[in-house]
C-alpha positions as CSV (number, residue, x, y, z in Angstrom):
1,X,105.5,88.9,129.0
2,X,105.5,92.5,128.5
3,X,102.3,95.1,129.3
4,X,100.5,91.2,129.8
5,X,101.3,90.4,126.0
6,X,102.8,87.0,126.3
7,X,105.5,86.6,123.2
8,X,107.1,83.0,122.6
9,X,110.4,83.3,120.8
10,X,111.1,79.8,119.2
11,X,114.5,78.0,118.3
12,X,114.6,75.7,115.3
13,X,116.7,72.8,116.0
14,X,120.5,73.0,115.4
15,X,121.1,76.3,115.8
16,X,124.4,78.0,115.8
17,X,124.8,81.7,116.5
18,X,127.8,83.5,117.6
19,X,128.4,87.3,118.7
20,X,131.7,89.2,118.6
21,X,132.7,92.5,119.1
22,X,135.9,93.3,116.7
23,X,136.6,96.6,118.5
24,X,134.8,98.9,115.9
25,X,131.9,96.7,114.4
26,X,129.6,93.8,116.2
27,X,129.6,90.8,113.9
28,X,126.5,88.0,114.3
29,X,127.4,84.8,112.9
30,X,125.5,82.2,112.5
31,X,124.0,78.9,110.5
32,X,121.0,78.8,108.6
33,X,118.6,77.8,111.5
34,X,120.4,80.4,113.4
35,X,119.3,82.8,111.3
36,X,116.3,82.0,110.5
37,X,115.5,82.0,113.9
38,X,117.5,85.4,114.8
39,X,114.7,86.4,112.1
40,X,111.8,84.8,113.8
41,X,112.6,86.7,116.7
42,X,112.8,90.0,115.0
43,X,109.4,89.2,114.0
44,X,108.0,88.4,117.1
45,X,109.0,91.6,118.6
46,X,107.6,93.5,115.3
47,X,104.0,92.0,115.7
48,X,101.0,94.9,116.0
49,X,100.4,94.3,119.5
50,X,103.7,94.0,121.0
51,X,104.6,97.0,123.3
52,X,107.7,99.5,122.9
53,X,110.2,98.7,125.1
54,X,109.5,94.4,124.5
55,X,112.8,92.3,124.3
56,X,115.2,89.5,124.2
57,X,118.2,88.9,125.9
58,X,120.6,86.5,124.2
59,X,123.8,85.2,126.3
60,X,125.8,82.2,126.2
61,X,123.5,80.5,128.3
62,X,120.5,81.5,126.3
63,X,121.1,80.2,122.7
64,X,124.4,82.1,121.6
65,X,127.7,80.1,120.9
66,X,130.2,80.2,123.7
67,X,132.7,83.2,123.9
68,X,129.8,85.1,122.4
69,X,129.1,88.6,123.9
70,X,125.6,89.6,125.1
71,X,122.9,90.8,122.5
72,X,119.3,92.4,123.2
73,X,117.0,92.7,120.7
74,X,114.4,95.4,121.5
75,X,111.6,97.0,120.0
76,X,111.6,100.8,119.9
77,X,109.2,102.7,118.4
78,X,110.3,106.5,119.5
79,X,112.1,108.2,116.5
């Protein structure tokens, strides 16, 4: 819940979705569920309503592969 907008961010079933950092680039891998739920999410945070500043934390522990390093997806709309 951001600025008392409630957002659900769903996880289709079987997901897989792994972060690394390669030193000079960030690579997402991931499965088809993984990424169409990567994609979900995007969209969630993109909705009319939802405030700048709304977002995700993804960790190990919340839906990424193991050995995957932390990603946050946030809206920002500054320019």
């Amino acid at each position: 819940m951001t600025d008392g907008v409630t957002r659900v961010f769903t996880w289709e079933e079987g997901v897989h979705v792994e972060v690394r950092n390669l030193g000079g680039e960030i690579v997402i891998e991931a499965n088809a569920a993984g990424l169409r739920t990567l994609a979900g999410h995007l969209l969630t945070l993109a909705q009319a309503d939802t405030p700048d500043g709304a977002h995700l934390h993804l960790e190990e522990a919340n839906g990424l592969a193991e050995g995957s390093i932390g990603l946050v997806l946030e809206r920002c709309d500054e320019e």
